[in-house]
SEDRENPA-944853 format. One record per atom (N, C-alpha, C): residue in one letter; atom name; x, y, z; residue number from 1. Coordinates in steps of 0.02 Angstrom, whole numbers, plus 50000, padded with zeros to 5 digits. Example, Ala and Ser with C-alpha at 12.3 -4.5 7.8 and 13.67 -1.06 7.14 Angstrom:
BEGIN
+--------+-------+-------+-------+-------+-----+
: residu : atome :    c1 :    c2 :    c3 : num :
+--------+-------+-------+-------+-------+-----+
:      A :     N : 50660 : 49716 : 50390 :   1 :
:      A :    CA : 50615 : 49775 : 50390 :   1 :
:      A :     C : 50660 : 49835 : 50390 :   1 :
:      S :     N : 50642 : 49888 : 50354 :   2 :
:      S :    CA : 50684 : 49947 : 50357 :   2 :
:      S :     C : 50645 : 50002 : 50394 :   2 :
+--------+-------+-------+-------+-------+-----+
! end
This chain:
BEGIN
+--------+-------+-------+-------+-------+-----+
: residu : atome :    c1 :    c2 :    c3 : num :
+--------+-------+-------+-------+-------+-----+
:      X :     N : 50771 : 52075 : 55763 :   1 :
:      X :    CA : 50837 : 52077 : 55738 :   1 :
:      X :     C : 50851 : 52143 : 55702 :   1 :
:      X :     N : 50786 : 52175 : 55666 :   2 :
:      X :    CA : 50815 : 52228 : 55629 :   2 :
:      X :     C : 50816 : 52275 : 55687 :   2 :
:      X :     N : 50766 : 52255 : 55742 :   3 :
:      X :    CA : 50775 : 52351 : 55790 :   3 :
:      X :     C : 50846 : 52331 : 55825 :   3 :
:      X :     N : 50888 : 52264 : 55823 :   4 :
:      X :    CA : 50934 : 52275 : 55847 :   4 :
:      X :     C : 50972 : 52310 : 55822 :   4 :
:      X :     N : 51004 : 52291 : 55757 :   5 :
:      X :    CA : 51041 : 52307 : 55725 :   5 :
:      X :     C : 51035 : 52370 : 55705 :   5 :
:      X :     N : 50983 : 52390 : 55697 :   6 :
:      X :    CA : 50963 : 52479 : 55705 :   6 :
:      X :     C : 50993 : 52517 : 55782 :   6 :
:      X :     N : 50988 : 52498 : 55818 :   7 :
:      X :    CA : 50996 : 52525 : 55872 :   7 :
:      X :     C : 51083 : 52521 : 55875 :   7 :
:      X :     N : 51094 : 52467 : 55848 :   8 :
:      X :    CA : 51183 : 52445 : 55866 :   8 :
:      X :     C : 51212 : 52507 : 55780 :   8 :
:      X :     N : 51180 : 52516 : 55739 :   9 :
:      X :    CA : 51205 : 52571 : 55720 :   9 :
:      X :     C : 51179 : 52636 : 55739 :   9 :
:      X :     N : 51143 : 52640 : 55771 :  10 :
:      X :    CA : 51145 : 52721 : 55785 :  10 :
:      X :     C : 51162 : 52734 : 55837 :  10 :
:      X :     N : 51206 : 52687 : 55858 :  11 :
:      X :    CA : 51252 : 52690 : 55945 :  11 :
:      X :     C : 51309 : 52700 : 55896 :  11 :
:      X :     N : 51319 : 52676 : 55855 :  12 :
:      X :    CA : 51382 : 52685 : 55802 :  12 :
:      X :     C : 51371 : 52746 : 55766 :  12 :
:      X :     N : 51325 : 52776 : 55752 :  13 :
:      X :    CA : 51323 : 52838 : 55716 :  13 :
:      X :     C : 51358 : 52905 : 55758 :  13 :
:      X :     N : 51300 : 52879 : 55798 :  14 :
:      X :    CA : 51314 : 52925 : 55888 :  14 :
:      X :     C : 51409 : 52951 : 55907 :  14 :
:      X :     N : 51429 : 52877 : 55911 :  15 :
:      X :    CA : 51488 : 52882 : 55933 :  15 :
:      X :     C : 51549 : 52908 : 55886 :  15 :
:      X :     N : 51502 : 52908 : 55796 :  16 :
:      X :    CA : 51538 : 52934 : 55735 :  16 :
:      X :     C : 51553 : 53003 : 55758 :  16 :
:      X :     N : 51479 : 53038 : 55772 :  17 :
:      X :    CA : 51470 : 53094 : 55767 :  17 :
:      X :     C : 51503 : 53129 : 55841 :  17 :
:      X :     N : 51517 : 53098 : 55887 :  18 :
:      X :    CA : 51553 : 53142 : 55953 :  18 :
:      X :     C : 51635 : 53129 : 55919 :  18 :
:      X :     N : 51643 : 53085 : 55895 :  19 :
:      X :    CA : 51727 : 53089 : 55878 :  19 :
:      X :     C : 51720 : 53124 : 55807 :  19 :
:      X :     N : 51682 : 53137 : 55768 :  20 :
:      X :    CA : 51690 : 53199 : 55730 :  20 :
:      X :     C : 51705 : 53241 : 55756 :  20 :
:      X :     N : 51649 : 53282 : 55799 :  21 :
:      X :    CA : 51645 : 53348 : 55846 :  21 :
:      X :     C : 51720 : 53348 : 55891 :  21 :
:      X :     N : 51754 : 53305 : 55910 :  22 :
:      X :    CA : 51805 : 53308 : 55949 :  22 :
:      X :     C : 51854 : 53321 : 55890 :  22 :
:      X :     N : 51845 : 53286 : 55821 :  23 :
:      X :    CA : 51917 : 53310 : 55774 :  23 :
:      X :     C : 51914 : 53354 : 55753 :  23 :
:      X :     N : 51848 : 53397 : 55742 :  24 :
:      X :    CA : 51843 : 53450 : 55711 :  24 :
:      X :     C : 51875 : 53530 : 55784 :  24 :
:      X :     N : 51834 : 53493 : 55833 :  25 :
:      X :    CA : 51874 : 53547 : 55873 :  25 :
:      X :     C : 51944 : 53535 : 55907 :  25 :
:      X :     N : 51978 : 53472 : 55893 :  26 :
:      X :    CA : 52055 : 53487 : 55884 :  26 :
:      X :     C : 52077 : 53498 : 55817 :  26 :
:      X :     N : 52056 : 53511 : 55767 :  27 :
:      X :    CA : 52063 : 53521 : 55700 :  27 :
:      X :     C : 52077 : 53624 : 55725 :  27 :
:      X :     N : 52011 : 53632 : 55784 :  28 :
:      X :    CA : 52011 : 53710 : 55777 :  28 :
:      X :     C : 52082 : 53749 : 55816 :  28 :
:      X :     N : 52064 : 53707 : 55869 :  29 :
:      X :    CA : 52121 : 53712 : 55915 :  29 :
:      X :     C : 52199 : 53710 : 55880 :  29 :
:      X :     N : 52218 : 53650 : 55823 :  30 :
:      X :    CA : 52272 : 53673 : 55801 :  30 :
:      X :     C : 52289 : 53733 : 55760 :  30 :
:      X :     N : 52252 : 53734 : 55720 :  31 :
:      X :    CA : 52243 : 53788 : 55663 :  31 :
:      X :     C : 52264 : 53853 : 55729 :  31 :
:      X :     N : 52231 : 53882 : 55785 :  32 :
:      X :    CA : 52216 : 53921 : 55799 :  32 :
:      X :     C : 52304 : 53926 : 55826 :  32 :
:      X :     N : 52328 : 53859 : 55846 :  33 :
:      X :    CA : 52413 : 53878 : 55879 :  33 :
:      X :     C : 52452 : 53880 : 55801 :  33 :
:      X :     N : 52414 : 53831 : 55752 :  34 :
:      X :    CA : 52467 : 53873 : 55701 :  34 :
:      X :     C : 52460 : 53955 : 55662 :  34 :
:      X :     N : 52416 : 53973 : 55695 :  35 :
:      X :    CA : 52425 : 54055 : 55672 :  35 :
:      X :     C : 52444 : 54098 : 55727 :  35 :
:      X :     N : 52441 : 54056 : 55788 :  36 :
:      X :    CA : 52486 : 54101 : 55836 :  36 :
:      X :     C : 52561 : 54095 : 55830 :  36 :
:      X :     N : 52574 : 54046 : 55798 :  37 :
:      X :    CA : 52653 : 54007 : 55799 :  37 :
:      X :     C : 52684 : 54051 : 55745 :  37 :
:      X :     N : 52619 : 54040 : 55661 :  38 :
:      X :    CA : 52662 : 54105 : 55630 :  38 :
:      X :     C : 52644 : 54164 : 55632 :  38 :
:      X :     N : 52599 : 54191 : 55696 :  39 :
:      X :    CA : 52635 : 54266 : 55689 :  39 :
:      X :     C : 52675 : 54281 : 55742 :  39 :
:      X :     N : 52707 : 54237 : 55790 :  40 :
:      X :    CA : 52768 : 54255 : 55823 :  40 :
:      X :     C : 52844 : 54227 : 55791 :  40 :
:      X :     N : 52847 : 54204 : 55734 :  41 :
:      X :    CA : 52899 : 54202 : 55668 :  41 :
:      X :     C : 52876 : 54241 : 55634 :  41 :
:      X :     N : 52839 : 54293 : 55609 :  42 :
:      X :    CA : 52835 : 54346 : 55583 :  42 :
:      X :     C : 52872 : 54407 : 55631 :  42 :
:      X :     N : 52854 : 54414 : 55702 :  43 :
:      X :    CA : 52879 : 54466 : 55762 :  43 :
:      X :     C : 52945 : 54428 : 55750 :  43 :
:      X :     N : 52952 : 54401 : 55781 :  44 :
:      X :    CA : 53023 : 54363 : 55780 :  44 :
:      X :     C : 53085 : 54387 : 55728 :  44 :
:      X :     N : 53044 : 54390 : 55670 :  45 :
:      X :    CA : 53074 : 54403 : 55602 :  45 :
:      X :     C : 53084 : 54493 : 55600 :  45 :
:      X :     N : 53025 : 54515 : 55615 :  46 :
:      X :    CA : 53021 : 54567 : 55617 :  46 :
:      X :     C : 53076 : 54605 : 55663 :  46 :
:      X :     N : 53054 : 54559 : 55719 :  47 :
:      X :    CA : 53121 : 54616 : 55775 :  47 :
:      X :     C : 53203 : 54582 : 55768 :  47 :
:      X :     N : 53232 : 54530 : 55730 :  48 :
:      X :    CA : 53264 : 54527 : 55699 :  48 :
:      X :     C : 53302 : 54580 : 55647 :  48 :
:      X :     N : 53241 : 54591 : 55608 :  49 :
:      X :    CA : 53246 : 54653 : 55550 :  49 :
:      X :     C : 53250 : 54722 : 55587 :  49 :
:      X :     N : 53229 : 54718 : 55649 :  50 :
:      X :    CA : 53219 : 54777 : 55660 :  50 :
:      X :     C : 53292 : 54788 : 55712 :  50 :
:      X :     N : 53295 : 54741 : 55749 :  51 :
:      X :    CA : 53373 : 54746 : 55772 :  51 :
:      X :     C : 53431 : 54745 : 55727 :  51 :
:      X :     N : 53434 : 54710 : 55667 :  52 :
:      X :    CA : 53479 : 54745 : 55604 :  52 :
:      X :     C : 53476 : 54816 : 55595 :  52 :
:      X :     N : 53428 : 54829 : 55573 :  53 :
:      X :    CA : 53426 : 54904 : 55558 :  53 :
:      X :     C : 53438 : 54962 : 55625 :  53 :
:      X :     N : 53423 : 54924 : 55678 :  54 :
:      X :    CA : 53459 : 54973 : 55717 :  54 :
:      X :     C : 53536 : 54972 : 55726 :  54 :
:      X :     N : 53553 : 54922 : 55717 :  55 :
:      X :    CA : 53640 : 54896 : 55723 :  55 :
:      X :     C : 53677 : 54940 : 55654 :  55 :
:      X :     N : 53637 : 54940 : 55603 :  56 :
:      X :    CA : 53664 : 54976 : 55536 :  56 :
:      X :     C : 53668 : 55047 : 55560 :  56 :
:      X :     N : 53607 : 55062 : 55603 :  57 :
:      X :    CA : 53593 : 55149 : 55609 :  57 :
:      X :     C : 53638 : 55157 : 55654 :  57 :
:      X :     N : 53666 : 55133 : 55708 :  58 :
:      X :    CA : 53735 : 55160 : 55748 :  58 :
:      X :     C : 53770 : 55155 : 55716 :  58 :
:      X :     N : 53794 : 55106 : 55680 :  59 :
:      X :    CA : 53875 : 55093 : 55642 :  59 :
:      X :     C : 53863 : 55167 : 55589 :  59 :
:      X :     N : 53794 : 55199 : 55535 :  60 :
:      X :    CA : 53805 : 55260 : 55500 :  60 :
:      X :     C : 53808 : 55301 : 55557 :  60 :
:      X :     N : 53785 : 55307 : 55613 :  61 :
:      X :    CA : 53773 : 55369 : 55647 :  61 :
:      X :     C : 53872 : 55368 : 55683 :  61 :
:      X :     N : 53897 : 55334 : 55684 :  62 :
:      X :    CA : 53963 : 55349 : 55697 :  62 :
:      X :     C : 54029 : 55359 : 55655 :  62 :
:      X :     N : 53983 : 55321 : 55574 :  63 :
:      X :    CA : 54047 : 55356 : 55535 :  63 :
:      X :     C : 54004 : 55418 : 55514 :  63 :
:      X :     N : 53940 : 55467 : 55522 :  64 :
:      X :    CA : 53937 : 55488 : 55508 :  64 :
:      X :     C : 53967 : 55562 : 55558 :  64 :
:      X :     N : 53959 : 55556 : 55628 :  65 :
:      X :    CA : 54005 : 55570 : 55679 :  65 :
:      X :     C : 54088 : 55583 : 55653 :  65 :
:      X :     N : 54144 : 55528 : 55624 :  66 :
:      X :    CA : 54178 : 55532 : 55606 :  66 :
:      X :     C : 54199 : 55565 : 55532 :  66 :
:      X :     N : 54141 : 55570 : 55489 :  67 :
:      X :    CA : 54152 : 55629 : 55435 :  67 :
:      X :     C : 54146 : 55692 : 55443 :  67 :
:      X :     N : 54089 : 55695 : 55491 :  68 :
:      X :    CA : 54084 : 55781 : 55523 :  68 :
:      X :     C : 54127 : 55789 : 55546 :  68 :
:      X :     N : 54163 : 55753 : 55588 :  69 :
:      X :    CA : 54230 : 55786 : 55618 :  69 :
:      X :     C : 54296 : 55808 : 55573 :  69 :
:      X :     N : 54295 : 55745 : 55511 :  70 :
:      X :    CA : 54361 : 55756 : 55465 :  70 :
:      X :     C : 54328 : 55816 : 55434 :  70 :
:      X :     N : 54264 : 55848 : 55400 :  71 :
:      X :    CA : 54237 : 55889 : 55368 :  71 :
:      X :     C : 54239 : 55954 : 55406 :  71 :
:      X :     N : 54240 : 55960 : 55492 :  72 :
:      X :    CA : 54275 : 56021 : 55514 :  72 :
:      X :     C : 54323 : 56042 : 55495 :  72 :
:      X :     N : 54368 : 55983 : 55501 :  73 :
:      X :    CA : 54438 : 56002 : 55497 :  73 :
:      X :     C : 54469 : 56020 : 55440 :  73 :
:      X :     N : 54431 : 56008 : 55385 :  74 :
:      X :    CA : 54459 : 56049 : 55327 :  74 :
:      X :     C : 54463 : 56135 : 55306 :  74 :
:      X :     N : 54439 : 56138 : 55338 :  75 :
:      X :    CA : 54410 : 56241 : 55321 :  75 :
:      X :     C : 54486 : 56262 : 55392 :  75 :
:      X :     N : 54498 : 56228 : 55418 :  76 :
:      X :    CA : 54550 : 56252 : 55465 :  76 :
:      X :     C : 54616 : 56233 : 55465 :  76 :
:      X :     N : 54666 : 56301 : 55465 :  77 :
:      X :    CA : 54734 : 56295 : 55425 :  77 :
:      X :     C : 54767 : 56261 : 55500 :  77 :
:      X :     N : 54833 : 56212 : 55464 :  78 :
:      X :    CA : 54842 : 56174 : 55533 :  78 :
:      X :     C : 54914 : 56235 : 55558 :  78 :
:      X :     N : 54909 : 56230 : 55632 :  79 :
:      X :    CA : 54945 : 56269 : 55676 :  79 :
:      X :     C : 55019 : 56256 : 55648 :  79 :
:      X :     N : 55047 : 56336 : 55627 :  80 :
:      X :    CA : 55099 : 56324 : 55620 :  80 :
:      X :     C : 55169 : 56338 : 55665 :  80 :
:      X :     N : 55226 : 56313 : 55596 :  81 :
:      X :    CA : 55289 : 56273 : 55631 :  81 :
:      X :     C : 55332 : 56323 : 55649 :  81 :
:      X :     N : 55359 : 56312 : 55714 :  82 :
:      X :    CA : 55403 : 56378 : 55735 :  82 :
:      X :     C : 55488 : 56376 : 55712 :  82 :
:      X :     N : 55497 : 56426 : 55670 :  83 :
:      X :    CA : 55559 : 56403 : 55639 :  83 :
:      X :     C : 55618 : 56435 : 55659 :  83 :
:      X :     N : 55597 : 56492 : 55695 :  84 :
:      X :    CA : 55620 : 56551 : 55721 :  84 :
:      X :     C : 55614 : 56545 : 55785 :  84 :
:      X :     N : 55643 : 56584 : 55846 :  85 :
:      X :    CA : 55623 : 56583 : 55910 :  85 :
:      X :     C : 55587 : 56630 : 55930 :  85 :
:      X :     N : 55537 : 56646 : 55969 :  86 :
:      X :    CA : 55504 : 56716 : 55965 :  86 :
:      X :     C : 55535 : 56786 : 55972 :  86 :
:      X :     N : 55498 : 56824 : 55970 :  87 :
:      X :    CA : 55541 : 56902 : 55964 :  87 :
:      X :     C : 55557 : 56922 : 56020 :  87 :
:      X :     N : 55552 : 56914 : 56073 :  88 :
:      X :    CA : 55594 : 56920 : 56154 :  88 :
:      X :     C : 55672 : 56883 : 56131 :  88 :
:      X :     N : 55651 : 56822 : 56124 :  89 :
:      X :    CA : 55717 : 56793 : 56136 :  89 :
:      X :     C : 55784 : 56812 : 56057 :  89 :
:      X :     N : 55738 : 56824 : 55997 :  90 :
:      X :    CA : 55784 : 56865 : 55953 :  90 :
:      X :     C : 55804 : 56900 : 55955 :  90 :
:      X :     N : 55783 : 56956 : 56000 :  91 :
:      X :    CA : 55830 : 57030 : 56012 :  91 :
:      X :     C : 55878 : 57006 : 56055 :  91 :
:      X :     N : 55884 : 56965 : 56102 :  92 :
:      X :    CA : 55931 : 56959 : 56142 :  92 :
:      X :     C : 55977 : 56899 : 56106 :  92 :
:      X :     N : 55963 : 56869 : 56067 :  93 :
:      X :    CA : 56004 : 56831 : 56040 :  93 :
:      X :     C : 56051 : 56872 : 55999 :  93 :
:      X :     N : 56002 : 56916 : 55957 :  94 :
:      X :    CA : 56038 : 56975 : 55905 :  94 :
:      X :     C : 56099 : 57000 : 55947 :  94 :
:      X :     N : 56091 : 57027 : 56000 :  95 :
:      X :    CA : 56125 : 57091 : 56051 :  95 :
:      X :     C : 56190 : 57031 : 56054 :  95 :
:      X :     N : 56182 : 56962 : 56078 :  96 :
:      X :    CA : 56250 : 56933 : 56090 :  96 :
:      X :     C : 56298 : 56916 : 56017 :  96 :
:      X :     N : 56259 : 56911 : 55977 :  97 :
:      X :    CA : 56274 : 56894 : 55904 :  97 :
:      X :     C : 56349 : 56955 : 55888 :  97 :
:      X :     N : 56410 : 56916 : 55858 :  98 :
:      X :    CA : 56470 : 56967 : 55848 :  98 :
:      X :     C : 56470 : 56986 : 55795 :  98 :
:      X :     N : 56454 : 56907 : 55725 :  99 :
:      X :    CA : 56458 : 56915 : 55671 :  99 :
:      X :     C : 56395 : 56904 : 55611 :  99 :
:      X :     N : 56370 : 56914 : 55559 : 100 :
:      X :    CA : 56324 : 56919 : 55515 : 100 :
:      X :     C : 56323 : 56834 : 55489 : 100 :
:      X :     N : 56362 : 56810 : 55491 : 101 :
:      X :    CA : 56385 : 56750 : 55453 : 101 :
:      X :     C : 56347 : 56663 : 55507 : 101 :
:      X :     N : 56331 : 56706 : 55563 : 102 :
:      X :    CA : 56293 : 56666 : 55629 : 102 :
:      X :     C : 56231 : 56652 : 55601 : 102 :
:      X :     N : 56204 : 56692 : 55565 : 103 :
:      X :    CA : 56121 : 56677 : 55551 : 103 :
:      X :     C : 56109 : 56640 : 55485 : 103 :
:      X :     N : 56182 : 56591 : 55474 : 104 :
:      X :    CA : 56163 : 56562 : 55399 : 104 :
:      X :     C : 56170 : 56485 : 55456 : 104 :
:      X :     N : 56140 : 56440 : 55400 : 105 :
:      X :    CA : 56143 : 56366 : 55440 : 105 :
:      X :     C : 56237 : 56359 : 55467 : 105 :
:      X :     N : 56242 : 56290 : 55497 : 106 :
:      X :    CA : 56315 : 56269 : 55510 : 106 :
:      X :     C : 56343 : 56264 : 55453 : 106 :
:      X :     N : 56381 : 56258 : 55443 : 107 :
:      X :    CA : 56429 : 56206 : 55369 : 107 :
:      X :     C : 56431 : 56137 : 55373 : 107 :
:      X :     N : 56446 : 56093 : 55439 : 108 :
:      X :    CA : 56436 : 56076 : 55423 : 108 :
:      X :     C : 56370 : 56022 : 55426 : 108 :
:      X :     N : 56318 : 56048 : 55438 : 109 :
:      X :    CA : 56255 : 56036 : 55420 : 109 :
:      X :     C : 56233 : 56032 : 55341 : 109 :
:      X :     N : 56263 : 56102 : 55308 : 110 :
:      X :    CA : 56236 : 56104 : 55240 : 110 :
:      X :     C : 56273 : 56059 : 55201 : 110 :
:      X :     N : 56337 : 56038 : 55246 : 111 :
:      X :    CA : 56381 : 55960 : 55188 : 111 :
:      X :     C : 56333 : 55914 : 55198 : 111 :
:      X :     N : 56313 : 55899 : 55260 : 112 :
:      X :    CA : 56293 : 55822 : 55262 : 112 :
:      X :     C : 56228 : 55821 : 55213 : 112 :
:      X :     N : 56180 : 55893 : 55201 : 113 :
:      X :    CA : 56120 : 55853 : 55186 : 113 :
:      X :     C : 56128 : 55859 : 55105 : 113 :
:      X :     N : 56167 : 55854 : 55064 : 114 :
:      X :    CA : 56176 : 55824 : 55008 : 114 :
:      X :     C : 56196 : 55757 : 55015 : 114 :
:      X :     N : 56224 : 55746 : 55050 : 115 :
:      X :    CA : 56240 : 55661 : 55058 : 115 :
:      X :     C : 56180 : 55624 : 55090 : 115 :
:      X :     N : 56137 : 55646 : 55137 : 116 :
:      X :    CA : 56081 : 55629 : 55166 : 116 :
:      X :     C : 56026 : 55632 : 55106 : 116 :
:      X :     N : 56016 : 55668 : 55076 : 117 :
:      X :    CA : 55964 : 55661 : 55017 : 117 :
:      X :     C : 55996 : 55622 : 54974 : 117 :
:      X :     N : 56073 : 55613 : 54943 : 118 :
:      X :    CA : 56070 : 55541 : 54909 : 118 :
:      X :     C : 56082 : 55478 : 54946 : 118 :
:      X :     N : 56078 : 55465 : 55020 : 119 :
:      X :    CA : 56060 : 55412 : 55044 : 119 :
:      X :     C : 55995 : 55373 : 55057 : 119 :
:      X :     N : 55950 : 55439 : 55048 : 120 :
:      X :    CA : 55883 : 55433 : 55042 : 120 :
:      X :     C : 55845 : 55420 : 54978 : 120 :
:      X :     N : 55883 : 55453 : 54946 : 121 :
:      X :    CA : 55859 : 55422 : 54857 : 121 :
:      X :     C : 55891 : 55341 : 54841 : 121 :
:      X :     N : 55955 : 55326 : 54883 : 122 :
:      X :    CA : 55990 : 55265 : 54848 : 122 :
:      X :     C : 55907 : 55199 : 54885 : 122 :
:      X :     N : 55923 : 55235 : 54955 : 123 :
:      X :    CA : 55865 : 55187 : 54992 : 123 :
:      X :     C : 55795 : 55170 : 54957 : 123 :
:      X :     N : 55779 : 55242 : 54935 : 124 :
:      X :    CA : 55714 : 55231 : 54891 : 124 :
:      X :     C : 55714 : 55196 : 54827 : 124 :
:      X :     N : 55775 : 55192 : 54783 : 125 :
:      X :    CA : 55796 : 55147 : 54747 : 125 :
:      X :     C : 55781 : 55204 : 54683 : 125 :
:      X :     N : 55790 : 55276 : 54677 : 126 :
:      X :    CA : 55798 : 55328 : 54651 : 126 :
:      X :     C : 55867 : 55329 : 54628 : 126 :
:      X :     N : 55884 : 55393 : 54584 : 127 :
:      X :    CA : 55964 : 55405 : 54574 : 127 :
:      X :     C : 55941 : 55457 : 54626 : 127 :
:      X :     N : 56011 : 55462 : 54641 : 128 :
:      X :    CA : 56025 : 55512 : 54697 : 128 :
:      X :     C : 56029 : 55603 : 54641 : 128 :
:      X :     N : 55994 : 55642 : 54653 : 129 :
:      X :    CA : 55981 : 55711 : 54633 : 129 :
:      X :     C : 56061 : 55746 : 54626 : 129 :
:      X :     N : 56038 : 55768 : 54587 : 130 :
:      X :    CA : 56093 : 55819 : 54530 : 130 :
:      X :     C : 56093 : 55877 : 54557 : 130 :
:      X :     N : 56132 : 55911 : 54617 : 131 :
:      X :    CA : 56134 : 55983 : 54641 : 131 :
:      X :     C : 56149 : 56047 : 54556 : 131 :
:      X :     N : 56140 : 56099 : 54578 : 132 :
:      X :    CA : 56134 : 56146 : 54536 : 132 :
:      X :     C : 56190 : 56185 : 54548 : 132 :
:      X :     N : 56239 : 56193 : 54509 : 133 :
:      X :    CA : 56306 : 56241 : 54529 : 133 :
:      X :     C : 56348 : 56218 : 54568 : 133 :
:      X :     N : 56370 : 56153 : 54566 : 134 :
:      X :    CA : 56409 : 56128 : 54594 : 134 :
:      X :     C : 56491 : 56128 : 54584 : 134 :
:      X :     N : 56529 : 56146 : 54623 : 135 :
:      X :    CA : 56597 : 56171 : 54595 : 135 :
:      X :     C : 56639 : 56094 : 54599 : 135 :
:      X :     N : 56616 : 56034 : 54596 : 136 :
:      X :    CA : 56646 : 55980 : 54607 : 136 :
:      X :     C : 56619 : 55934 : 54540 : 136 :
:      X :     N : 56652 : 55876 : 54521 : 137 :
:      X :    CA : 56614 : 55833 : 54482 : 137 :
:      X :     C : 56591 : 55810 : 54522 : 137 :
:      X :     N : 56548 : 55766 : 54492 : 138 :
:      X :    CA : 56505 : 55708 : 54515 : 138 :
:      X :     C : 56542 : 55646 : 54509 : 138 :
:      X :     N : 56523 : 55632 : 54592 : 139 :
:      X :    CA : 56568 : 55547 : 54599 : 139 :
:      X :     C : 56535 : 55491 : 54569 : 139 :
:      X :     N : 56548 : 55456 : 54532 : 140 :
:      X :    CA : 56534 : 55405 : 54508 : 140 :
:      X :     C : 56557 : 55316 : 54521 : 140 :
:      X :     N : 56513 : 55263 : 54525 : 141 :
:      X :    CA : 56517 : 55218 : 54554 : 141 :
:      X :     C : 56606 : 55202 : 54501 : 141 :
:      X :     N : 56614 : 55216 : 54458 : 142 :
:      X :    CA : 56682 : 55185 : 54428 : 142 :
:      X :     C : 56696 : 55245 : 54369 : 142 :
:      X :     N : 56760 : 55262 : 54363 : 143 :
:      X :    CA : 56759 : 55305 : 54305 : 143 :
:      X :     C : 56762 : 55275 : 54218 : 143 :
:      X :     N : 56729 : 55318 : 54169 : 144 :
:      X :    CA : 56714 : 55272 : 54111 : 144 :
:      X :     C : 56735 : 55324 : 54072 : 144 :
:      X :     N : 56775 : 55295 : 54041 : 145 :
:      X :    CA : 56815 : 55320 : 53963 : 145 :
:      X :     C : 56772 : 55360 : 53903 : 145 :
:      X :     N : 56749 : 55408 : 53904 : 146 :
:      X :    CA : 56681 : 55389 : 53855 : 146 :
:      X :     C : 56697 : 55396 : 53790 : 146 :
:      X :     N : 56772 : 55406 : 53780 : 147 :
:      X :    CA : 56808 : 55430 : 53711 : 147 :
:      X :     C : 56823 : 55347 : 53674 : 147 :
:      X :     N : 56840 : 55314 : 53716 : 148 :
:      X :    CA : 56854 : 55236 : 53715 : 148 :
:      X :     C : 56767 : 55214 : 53697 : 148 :
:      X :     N : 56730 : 55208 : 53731 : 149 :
:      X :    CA : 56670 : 55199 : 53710 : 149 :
:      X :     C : 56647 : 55217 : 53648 : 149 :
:      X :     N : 56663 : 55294 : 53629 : 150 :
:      X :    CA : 56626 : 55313 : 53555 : 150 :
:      X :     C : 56663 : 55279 : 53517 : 150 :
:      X :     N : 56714 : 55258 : 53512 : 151 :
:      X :    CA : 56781 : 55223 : 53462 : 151 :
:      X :     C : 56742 : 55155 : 53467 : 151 :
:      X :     N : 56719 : 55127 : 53503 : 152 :
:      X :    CA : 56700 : 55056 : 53474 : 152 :
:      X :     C : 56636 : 55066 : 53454 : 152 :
:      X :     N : 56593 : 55114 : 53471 : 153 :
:      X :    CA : 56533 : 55077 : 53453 : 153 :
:      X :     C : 56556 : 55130 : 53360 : 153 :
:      X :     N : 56603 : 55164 : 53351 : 154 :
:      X :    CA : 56597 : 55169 : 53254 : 154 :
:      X :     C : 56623 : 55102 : 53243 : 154 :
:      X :     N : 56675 : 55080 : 53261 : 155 :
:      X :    CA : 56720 : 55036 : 53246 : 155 :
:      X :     C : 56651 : 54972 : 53240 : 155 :
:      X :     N : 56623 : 54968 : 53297 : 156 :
:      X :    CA : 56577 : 54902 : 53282 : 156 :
:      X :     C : 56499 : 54911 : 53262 : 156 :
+--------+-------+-------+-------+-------+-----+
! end
């Protein structure tokens, strides 16, 4: 009875020890996919990080593209405005010309743009500008007494 029972545990020891050996080498086997698992979430992460930083480096490399260009353009005076017609066509304009009084603006051009600059100030919500030497009064939205005015405000 005892060599049985000896024998019926070391058929039981036996069979301890192969399903040890089997957990220990799926014990290895996992371990070994979980360090392959995190170092492809480390790459993963990495070329993540690393595709950001390339996405950042085009977006500087094109405003930096776009400052070099505004930073040319400062040192260079911009092309100017022709106010005059060139000198071919002035001598021959001169030659048809009768009177001296041709080479000042129209008249009436120079009326309208006092009224055009206070239509542009009323728009902007400005007073309309005070010309210099003006042989006219100034029109006013209503005329005001101002002699009547100083009389009340002693009086009150």
């Amino acid at each position: 009875m005892l060599v049985k029972s000896n024998a019926r545990q070391s058929l039981q020891i036996q069979r301890l020890h192969g399903e040890c050996s089997r957990l220990l080498s799926e014990n290895l086997d996992l371990r070994g996919q979980i360090l392959n698992l995190e170092t492809q979430l480390e790459e993963s992460h990495a070329r993540r990080v690393a595709d950001h930083a390339l996405e950042i480096k085009s977006k500087l490399e094109a405003q930096f593209a776009e400052m070099a260009s505004v930073l040319a353009t400062l040192g260079v005076e911009p092309p100017r405005k022709r106010h005059s017609p060139p000198v071919l066509i002035r001598r021959r304009v001169a030659k048809t010309r009768v009177f001296p009084s041709a080479t000042s603006p129209p008249r009436s051009k120079s009326r309208t743009m006092p009224q055009d600059s206070e239509a542009l100030a009323f728009k902007e919500g400005r007073l309309p500008p005070i010309s210099e030497n003006k042989s006219y009064p100034r029109a006013t939205l209503r005329q005001v007494n101002f002699s009547s005015c100083y009389a009340a405000t002693r009086l009150g």
